[in-house]
Backbone as CSV, one residue per row, in Angstrom:
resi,resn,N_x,N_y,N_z,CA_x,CA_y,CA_z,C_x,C_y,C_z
1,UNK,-18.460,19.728,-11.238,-17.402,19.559,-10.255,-17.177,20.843,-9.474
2,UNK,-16.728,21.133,-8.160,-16.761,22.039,-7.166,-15.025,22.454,-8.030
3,UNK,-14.811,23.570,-8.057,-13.769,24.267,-7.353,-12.819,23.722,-7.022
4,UNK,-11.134,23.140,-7.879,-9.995,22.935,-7.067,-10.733,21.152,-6.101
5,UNK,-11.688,20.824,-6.757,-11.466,19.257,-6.685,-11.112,18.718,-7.446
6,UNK,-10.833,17.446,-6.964,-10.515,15.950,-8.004,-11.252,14.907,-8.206
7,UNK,-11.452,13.736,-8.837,-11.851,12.951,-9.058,-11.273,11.742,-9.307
8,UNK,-10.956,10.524,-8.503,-9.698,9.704,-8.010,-10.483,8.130,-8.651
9,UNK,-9.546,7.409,-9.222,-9.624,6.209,-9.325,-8.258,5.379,-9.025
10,UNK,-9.201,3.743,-8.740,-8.186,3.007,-8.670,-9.142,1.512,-8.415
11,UNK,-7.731,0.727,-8.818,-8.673,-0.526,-8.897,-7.508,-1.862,-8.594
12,UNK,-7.844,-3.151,-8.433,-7.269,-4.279,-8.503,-6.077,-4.322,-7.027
13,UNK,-6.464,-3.661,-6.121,-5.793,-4.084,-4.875,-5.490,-5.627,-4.560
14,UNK,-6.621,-6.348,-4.731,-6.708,-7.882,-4.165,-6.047,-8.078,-2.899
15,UNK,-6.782,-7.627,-1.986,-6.500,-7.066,-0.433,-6.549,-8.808,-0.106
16,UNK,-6.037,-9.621,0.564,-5.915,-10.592,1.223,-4.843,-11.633,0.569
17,UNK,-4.515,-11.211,-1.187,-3.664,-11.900,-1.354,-2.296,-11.710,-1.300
18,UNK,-0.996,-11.990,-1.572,-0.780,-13.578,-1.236,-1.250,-14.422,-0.055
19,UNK,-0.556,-13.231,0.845,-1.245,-13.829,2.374,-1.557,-12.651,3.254
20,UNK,-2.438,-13.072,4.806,-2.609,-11.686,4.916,-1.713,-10.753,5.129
21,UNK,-0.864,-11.520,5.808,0.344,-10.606,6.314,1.246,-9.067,5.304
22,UNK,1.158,-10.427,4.156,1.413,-9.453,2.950,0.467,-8.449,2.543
23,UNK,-0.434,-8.729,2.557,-1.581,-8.148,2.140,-1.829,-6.579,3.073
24,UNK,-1.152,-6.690,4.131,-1.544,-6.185,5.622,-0.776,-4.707,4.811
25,UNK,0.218,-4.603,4.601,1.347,-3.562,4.206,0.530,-2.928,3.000
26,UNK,0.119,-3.942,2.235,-0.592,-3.434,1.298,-1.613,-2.553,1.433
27,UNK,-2.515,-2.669,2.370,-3.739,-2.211,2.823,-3.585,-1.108,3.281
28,UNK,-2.291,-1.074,3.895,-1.873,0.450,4.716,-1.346,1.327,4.063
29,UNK,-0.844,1.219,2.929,-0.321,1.885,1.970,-1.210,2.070,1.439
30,UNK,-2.922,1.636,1.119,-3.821,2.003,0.352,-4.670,3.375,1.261
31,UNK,-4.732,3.161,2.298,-5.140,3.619,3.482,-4.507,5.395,3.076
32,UNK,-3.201,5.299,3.521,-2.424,6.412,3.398,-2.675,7.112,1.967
33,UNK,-2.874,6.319,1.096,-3.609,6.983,-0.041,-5.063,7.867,-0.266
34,UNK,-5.783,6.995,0.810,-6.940,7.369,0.795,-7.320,8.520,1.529
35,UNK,-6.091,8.946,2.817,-6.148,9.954,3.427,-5.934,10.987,2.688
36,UNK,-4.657,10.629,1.864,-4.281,11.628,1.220,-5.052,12.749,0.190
37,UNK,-5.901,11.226,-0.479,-6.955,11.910,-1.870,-8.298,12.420,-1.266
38,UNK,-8.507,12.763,0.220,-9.561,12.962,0.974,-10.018,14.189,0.803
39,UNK,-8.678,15.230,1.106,-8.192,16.184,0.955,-9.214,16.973,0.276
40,UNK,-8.950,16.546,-1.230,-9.271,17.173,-1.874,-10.382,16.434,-3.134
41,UNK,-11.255,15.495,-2.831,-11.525,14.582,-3.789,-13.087,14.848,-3.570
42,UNK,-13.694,15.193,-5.065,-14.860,15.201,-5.350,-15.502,14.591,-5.186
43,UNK,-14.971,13.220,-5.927,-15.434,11.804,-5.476,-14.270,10.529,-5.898
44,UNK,-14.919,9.378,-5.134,-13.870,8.081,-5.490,-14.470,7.445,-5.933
45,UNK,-13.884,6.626,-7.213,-14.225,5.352,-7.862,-13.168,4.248,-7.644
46,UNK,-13.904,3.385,-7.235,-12.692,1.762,-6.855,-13.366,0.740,-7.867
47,UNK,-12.768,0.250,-8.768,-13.160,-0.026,-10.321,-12.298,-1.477,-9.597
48,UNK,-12.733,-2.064,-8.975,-12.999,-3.369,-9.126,-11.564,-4.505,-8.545
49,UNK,-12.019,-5.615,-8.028,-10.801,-6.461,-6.991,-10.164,-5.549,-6.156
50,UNK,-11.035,-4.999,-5.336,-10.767,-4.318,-3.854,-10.222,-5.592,-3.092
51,UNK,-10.808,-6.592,-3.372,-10.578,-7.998,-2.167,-9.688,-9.097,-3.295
52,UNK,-9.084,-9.864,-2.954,-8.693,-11.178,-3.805,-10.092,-12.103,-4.084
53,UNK,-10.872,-12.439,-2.568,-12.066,-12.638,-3.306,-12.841,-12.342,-1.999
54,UNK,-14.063,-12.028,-2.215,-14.961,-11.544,-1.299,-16.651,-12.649,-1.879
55,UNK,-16.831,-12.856,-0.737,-18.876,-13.565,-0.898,-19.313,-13.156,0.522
56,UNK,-20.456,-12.716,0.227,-21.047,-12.073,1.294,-22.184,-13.228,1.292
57,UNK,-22.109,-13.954,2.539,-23.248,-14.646,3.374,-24.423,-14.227,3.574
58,UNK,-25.731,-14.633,3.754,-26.638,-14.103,4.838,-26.268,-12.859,5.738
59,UNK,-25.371,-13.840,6.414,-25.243,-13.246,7.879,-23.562,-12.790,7.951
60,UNK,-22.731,-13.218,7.146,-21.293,-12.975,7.045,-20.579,-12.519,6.059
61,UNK,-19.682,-12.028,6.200,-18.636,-11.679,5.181,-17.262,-12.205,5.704
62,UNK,-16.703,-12.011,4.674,-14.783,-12.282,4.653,-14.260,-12.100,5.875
63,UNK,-13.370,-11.834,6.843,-13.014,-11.645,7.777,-11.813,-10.900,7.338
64,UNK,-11.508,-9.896,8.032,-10.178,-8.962,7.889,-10.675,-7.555,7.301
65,UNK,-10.011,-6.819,6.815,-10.201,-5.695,5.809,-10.614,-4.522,6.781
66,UNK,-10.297,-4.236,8.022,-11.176,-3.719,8.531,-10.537,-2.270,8.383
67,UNK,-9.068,-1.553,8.134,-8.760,-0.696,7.925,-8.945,-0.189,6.896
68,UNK,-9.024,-0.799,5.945,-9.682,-0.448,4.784,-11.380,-0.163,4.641
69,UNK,-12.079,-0.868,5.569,-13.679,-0.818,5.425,-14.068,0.433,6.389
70,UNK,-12.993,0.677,7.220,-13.370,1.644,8.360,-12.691,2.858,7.834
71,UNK,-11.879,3.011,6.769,-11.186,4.299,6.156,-12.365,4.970,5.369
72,UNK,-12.848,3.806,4.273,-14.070,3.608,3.801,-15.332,4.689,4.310
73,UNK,-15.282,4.285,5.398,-16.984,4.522,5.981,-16.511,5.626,6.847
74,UNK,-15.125,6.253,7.307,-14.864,7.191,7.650,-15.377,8.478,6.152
75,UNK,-14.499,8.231,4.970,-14.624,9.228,4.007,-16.218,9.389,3.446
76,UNK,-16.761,8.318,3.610,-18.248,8.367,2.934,-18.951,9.102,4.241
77,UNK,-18.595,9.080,5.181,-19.806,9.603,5.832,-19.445,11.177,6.227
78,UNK,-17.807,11.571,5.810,-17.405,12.728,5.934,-18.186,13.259,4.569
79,UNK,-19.166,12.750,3.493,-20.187,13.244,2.938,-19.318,12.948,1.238
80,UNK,-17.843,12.778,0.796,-18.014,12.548,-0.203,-18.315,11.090,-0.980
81,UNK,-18.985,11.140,-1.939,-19.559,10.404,-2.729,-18.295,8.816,-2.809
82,UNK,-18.348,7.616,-2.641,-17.888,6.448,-3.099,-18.612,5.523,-4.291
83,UNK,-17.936,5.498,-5.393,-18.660,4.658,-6.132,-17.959,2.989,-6.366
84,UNK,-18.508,1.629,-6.210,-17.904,0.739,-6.173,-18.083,-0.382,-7.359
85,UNK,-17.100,-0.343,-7.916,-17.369,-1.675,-9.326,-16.915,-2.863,-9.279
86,UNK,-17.434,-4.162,-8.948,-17.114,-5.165,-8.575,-16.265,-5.776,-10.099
87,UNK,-15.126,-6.152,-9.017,-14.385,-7.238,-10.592,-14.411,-8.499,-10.414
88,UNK,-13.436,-9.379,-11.240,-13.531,-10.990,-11.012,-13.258,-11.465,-10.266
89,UNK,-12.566,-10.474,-9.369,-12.743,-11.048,-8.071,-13.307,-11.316,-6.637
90,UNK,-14.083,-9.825,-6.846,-15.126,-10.279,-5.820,-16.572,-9.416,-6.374
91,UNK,-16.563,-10.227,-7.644,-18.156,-9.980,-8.691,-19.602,-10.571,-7.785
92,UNK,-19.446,-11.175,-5.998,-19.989,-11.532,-5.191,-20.849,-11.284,-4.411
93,UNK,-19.718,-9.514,-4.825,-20.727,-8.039,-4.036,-21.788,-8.289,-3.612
94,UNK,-22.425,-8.012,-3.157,-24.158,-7.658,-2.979,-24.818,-6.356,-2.304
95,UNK,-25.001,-6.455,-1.544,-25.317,-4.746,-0.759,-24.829,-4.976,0.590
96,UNK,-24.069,-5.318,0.859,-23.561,-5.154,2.212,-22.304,-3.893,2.159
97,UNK,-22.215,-3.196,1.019,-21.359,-1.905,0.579,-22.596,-1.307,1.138
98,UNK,-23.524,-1.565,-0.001,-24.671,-0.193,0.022,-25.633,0.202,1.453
99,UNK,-25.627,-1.068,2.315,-26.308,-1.129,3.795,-25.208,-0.655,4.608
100,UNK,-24.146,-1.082,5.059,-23.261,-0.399,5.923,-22.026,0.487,5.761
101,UNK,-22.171,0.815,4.539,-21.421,2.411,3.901,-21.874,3.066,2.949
102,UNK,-22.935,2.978,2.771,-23.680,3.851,1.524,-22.563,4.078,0.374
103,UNK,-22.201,2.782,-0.119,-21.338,3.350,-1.144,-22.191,2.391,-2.299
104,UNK,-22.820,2.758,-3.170,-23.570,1.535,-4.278,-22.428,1.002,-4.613
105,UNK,-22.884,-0.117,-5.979,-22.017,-1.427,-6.369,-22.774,-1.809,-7.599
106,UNK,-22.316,-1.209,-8.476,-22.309,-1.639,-9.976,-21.651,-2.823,-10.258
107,UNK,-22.112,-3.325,-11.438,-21.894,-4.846,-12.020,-21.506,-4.947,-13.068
108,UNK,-21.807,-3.439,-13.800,-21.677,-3.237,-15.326,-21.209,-2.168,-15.630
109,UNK,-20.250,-2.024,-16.340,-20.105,-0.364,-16.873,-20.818,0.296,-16.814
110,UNK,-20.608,1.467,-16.693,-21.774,2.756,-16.137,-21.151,4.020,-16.608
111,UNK,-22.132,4.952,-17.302,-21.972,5.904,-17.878,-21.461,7.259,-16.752
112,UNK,-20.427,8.229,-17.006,-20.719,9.573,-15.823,-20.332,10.439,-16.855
113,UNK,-20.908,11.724,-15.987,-20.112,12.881,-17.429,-19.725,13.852,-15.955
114,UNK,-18.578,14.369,-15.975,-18.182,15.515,-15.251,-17.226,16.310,-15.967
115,UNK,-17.734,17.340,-15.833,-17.304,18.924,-16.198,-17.337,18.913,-18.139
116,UNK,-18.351,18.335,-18.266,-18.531,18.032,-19.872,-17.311,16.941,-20.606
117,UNK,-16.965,16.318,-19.571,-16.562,15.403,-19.852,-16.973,13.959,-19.746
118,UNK,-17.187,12.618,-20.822,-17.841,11.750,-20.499,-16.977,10.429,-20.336
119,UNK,-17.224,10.014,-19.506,-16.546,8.535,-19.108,-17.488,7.354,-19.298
120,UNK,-16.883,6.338,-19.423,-17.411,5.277,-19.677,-16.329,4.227,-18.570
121,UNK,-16.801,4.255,-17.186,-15.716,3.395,-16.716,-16.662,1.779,-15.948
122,UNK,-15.570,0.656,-15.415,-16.369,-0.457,-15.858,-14.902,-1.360,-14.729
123,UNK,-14.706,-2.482,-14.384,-13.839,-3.222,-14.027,-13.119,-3.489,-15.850
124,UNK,-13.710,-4.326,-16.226,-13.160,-4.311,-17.993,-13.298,-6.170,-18.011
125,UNK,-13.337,-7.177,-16.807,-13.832,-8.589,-17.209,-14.539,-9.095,-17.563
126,UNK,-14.175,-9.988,-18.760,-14.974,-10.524,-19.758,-15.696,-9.546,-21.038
127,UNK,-15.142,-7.994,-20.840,-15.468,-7.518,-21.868,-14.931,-7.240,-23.266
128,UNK,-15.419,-7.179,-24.321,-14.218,-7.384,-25.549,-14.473,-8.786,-26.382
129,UNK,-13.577,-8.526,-27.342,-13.465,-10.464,-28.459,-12.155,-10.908,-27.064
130,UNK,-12.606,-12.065,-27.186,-11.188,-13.401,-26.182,-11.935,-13.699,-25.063
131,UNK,-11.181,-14.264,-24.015,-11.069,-14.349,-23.310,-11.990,-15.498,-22.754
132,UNK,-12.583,-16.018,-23.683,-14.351,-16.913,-24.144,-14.022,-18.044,-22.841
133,UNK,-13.072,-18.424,-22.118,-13.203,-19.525,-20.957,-13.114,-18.861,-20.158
134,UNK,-12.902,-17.820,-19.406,-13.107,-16.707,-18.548,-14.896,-16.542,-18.706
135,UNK,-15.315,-15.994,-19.622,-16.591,-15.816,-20.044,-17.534,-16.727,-19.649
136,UNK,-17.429,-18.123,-19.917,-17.864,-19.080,-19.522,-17.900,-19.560,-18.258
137,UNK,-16.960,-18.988,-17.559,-16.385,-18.987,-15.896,-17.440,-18.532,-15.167
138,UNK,-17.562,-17.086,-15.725,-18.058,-16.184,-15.112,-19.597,-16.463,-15.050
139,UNK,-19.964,-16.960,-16.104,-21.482,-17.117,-16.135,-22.003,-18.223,-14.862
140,UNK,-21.170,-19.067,-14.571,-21.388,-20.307,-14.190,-21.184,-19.244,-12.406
141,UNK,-20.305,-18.441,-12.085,-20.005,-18.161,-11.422,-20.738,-16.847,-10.609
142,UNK,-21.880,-16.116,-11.548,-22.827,-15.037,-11.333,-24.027,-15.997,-11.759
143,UNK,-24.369,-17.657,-11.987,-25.556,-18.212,-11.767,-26.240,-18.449,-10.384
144,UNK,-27.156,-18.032,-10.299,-28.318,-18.256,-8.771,-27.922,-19.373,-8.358
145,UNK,-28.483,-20.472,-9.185,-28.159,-21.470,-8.572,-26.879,-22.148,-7.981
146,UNK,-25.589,-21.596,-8.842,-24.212,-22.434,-8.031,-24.052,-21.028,-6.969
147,UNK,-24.764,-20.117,-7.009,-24.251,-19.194,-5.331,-25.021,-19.741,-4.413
148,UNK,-26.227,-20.266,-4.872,-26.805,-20.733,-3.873,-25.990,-22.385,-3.617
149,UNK,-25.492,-22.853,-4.326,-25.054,-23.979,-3.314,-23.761,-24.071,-2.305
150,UNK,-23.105,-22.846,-3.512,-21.781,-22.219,-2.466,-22.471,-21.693,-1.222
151,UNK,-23.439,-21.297,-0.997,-23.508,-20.804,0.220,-24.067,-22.015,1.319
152,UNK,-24.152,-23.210,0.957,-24.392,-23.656,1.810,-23.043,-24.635,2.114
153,UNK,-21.976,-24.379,1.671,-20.661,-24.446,2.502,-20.420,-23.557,3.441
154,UNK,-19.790,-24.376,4.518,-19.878,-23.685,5.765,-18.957,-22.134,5.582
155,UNK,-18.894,-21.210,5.659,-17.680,-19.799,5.547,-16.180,-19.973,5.999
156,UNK,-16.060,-20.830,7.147,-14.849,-21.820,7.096,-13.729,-22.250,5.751
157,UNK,-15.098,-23.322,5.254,-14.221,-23.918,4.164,-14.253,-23.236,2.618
158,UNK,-15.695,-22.474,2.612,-16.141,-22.187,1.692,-15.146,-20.991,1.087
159,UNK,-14.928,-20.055,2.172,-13.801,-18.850,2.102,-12.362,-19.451,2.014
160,UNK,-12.112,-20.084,2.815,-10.632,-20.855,2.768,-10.747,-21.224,0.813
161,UNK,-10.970,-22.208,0.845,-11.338,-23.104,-0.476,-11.045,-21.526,-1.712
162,UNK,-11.902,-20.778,-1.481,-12.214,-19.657,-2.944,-10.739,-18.989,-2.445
163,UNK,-10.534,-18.700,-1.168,-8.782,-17.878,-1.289,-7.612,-18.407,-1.740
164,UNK,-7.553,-19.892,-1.687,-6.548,-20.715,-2.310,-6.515,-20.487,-3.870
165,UNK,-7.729,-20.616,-4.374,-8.389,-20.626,-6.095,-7.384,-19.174,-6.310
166,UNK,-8.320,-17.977,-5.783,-8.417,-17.155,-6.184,-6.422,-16.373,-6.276
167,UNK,-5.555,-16.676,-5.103,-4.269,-16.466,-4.891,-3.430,-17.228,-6.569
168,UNK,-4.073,-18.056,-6.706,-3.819,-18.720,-7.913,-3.781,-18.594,-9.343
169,UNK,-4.885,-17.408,-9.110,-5.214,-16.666,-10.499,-3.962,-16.171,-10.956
170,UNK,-4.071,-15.997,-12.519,-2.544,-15.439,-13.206,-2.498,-14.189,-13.249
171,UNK,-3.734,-13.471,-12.738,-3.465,-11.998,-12.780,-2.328,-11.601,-11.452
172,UNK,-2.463,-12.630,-10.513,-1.169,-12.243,-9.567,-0.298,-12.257,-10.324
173,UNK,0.083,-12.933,-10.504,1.816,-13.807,-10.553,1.631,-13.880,-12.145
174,UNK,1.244,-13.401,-13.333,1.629,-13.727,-14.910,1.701,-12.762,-15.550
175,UNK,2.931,-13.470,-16.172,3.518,-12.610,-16.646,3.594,-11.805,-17.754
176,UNK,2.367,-12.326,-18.666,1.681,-11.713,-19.372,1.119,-10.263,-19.195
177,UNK,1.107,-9.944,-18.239,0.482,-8.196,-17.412,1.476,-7.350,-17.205
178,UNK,2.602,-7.621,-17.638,3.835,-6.996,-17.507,4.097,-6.059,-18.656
179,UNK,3.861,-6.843,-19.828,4.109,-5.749,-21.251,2.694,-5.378,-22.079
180,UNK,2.688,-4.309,-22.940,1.633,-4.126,-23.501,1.664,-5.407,-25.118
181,UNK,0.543,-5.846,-25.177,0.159,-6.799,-25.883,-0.139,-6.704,-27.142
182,UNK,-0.307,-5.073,-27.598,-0.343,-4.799,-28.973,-2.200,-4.632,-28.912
183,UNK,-2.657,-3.962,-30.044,-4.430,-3.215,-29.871,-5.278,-4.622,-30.003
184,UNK,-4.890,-5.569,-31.404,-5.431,-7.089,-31.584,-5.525,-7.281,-30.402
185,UNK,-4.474,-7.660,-29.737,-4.326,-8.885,-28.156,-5.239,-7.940,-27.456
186,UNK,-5.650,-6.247,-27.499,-5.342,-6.342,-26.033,-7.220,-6.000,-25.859
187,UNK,-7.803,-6.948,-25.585,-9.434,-6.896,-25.577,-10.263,-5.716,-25.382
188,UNK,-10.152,-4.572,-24.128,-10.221,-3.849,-22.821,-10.311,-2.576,-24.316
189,UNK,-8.985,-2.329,-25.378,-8.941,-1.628,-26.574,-9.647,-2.037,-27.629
190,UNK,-10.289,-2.947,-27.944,-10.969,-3.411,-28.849,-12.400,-2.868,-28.294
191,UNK,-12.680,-3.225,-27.251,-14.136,-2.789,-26.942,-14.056,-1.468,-26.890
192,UNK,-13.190,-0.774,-26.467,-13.550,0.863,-26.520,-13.789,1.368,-27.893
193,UNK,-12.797,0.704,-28.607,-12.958,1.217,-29.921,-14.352,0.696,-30.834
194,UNK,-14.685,-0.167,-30.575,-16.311,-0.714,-30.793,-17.090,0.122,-30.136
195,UNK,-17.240,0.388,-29.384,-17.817,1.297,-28.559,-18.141,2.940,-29.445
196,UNK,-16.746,3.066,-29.831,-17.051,4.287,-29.929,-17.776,4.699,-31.901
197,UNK,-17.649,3.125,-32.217,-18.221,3.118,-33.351,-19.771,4.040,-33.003
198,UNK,-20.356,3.651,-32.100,-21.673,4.169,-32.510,-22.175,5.447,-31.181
199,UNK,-21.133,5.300,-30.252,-21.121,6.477,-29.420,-20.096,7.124,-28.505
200,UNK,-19.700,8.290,-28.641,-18.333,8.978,-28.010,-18.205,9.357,-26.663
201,UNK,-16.841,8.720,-26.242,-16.915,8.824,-24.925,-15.179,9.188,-24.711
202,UNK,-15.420,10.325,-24.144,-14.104,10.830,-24.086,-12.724,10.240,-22.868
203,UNK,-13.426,9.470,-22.066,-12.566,8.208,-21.276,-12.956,7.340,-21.130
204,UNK,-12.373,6.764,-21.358,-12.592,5.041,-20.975,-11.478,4.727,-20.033
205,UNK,-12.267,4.327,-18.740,-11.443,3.480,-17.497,-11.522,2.543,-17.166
206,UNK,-10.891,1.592,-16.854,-11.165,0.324,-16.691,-9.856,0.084,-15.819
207,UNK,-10.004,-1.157,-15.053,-8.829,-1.956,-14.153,-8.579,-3.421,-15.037
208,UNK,-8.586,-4.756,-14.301,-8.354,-5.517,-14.552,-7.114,-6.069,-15.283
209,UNK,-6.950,-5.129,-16.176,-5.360,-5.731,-16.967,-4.242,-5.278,-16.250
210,UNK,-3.784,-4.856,-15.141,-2.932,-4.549,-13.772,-1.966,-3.473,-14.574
211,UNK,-2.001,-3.383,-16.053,-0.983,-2.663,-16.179,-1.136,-1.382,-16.844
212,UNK,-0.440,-0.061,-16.387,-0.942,1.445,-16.384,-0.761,1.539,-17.860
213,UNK,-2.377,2.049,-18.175,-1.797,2.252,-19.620,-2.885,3.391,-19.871
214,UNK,-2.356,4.719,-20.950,-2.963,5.184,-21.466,-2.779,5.760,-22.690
215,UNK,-3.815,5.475,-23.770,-3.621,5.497,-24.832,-4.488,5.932,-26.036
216,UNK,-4.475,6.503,-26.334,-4.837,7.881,-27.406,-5.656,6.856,-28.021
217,UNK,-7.041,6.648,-28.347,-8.190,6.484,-29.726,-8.751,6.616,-31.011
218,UNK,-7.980,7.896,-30.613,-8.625,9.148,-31.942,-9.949,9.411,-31.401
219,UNK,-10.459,10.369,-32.203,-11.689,11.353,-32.105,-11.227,11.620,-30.517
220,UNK,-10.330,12.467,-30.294,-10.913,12.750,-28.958,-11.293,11.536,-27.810
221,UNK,-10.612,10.766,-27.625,-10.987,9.541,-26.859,-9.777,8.888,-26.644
222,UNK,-9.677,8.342,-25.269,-8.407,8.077,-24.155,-9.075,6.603,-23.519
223,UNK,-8.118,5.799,-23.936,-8.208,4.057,-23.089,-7.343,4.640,-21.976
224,UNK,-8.065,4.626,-20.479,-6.858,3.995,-19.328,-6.826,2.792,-18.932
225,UNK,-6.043,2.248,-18.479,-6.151,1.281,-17.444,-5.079,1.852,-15.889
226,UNK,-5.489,1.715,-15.101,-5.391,2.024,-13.520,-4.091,1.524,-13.588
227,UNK,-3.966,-0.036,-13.990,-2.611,-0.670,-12.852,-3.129,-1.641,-12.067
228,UNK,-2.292,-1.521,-10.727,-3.016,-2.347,-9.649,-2.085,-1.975,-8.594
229,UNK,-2.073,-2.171,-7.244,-1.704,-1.928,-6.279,-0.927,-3.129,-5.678
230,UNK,-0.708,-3.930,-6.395,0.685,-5.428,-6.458,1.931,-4.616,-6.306
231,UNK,1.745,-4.102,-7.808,3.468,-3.867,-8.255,3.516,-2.513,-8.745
232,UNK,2.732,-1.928,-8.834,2.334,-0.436,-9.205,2.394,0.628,-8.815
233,UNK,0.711,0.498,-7.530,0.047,1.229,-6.897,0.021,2.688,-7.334
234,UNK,-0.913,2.606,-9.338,-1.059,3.713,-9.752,-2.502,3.818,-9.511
235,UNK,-2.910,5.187,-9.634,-4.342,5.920,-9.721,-4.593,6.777,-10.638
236,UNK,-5.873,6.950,-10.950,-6.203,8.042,-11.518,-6.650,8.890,-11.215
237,UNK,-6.330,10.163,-11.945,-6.990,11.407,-10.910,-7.443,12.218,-12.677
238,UNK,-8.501,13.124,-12.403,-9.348,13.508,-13.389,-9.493,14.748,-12.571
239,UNK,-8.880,16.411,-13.129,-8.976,17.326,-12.123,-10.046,18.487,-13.132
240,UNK,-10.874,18.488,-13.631,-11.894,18.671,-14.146,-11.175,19.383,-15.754
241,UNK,-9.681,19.035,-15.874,-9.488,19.439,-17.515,-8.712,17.882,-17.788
242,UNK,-8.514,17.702,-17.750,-7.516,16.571,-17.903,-7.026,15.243,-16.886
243,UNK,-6.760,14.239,-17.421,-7.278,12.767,-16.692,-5.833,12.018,-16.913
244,UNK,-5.029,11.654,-16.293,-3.943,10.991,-15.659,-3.049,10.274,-14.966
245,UNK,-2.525,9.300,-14.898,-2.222,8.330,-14.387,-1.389,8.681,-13.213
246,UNK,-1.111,8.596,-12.344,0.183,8.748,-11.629,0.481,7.772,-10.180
247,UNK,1.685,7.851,-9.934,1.978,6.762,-8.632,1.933,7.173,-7.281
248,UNK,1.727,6.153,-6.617,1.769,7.037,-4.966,2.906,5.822,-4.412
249,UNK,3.572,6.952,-3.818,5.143,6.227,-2.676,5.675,5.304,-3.978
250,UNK,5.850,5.815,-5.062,6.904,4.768,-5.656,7.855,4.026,-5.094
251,UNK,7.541,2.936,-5.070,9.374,2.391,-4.409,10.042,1.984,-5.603
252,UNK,11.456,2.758,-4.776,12.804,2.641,-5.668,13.143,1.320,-5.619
C-alpha cells in the first residue's frame, strides 16, 4: 500500500430499488461518497448488489445508473484500481464492467493480502450451512440454459418482469436484517469460521446480510459485514493497520 492511503469497501446499494425516483437520492449520496473516498483511496471494492437487478444483453443493459457508471469510469480511469463482486442481485454481470470501465468482476470469493494483511472478501450468497432454497435458486439462475432463454425476452418485459421480482426480495423490506441472529443462525460466521479451520485469514468481508457487523473470531481473525446503503450507508475502510466500519452523512 502507498503512503497515507486507504482501502474502501462497500456493498448492497440495490440502485433502482424501490423505485427510481427513490433510488435517484440514493445514487447521489453514493456518488458524494465516492468523491469523497477518491481523495485518498488505494483502491475500491464494491462487494456486490450495486444494482437491484442488472442482465446484460448482447447488445443492452439496464437503463439508468448513469451517475453512478460515469463516477465509476471517471475514478478508474483517474488510474485507481476498481474491483467488482457480483451479488444476488445482479450475479448477471458479465464483462460489460471489464470492456467499458476496466473494472474486473469476480463471482467467487477471492483472496488479497495488503500490507501483510490477508482478506478473504466475497458478496457472502449462498455461502455457509442454510439457506439450501436460495442455493437451489441460484443454480437454476447462473444455468446457461435458463439465461439463455431469459434472453430471448424482449429487455422491455424481461427487465420490467426481474425489477418487480427482485423489489420483492426480503432483503429490502425484512425484518430479519435488522438484529444480529446469534453465530448458529448467522451462515456468512459459520463459513469464516470453517474456513479458518484449515487456513488463516485475518478479514473476512462480505455484504449481503445488510447489517454492519464486526466481530472478533479468535486467532487473530475479524467477520465484517458492510451494511447496505438502504438504511445504513456504512463502508469499510482498511488504512493499512487496521479495518473498520464507519458511516457516511448519517441521518439523524
Amino acid at each position: 500500500m502507498t503512503k497515507n492511503k486507504k482501502i474502501y469497501f462497500a456493498s448492497d446499494q440495490h440502485f433502482g430499488a424501490p423505485t427510481a425516483e427513490k433510488s435517484k437520492l440514493r445514487e447521489q449520496k453514493f456518488v458524494r461518497w465516492l468523491d469523497t473516498v477518491k481523495t485518498d483511496a488505494e483502491c475500491i471494492f464494491l462487494v456486490g448488489d450495486l444494482f437491484d437487478f442488472w442482465f446484460e444483453y448482447k447488445t443492452v443493459v439496464p437503463k439508468g445508473f448513469v451517475r453512478v457508471l460515469g463516477k465509476l469510469a471517471e475514478i478508474r480511469d483517474s488510474g485507481i484500481p476498481i474491483y467488482f463482486f457480483v451479488g444476488n442481485h445482479d450475479l448477471w454481470m458479465e464483462d460489460y464492467f471489464e470492456k467499458e470501465l476496466n473494472i474486473p468482476v469476480y463471482h467467487k470469493p477471492k483472496e488479497f493480502t495488503f500490507h501483510n494483511k490477508t482478506f478473504l472478501i466475497g458478496h457472502g450468497d449462498g455461502l455457509g450451512p442454510g439457506d439450501l432454497g436460495y442455493k437451489r435458486m441460484k443454480k437454476v439462475f447462473t444455468n446457461p440454459f435458463c439465461k439463455w432463454l431469459f434472453r430471448w425476452l424482449h429487455p422491455d418485459v424481461g427487465v420490467a418482469l426481474a425489477q418487480y421480482l427482485s423489489v420483492k426480495n426480503k432483503l429490502i423490506s425484512g425484518d430479519e436484517d435488522v438484529v444480529y441472529l446469534g453465530d448458529e443462525k448467522e451462515w456468512l460466521v459459520q463459513y469464516s469460521k470453517e474456513i479458518l479451520k484449515s487456513k488463516h485469514f485475518d478479514y473476512f468481508i462480505f455484504g449481503h446480510r445488510h447489517l454492519p457487523m464486526t466481530l472478533d473470531l479468535g486467532s487473530d481473525a475479524t467477520y465484517i459485514n458492510l451494511g447496505d446503503w438502504i438504511h445504513y450507508f456504512t463502508y469499510g475502510v482498511f488504512d493499512g493497520e487496521n479495518m473498520e466500519l464507519q458511516p457516511f452523512e448519517k441521518e439523524k
